[in-house]
N, C-alpha and C positions, 0 to 999 in steps of 0.2 A: 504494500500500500504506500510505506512513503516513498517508492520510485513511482508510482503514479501519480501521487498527489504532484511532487515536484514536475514530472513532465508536462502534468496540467494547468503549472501556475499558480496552485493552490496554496497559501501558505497554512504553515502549519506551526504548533510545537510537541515533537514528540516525547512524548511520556511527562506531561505535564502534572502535576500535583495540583490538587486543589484540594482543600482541607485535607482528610485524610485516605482521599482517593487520585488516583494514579490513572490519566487520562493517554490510552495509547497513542490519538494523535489528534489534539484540539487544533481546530481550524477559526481562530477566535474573527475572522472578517464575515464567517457565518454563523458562528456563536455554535457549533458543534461538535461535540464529543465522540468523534469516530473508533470504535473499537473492533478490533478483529481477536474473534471469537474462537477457542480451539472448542475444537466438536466434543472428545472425550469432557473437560473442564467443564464449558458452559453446559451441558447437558445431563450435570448431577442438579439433583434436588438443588440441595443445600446451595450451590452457586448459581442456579435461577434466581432463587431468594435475594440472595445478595446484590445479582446484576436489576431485579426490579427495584432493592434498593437505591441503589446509586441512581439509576435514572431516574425515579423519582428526586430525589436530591438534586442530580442535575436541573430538570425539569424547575423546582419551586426557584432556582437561579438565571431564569431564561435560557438554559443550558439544553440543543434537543442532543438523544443520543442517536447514535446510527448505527448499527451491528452487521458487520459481513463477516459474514465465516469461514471457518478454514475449507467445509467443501466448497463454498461456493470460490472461491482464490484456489484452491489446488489444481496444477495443471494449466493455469492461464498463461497466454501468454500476457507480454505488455499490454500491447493495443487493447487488449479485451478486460485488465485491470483496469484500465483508464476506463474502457465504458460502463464497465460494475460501476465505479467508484462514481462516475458522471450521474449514472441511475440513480442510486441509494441515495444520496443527494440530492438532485434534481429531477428525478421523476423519468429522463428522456437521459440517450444516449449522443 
């Protein structure tokens, strides 16, 4: 993701802290918290809970989050990072 984001012009900061969560890579000129998700991880119980924490948190700070996954990224090439990334974000490629 951050070689997409960069090819795209997007800026970013990666692994951003905000209180005491750890933003994989905040895009603060659209006020987004992009996160990329591993499939085994995000998909225990106990770290659902956790990640509708955070978003909520985000959320009450004008903060939206955006989740791409490790399948949806596995095997991409570039170009086609960039148009995930374009999507999740903007709706269109």
């Amino acid at each position: 993701m951050r070689i997409a984001l960069t090819e795209l012009g997007i800026g970013f900061n990666q692994e951003h802290r905000d209180g005491v969560y750890l933003i994989d890579f905040f895009l603060p000129s659209l006020n987004v918290a992009l996160e990329a998700d591993g499939t085994y991880w995000h998909n225990l119980p106990k770290h659902k809970a956790n990640d509708k924490r955070r978003d909520d948190y985000f959320l009450k700070k004008g903060i939206t989050t955006i989740r791409i996954t490790e399948s949806e990224l596995r095997g991409v090439r570039a170009k086609e990072a960039q148009e995930l990334v374009l999507h999740k974000l903007f709706g269109a490629a």
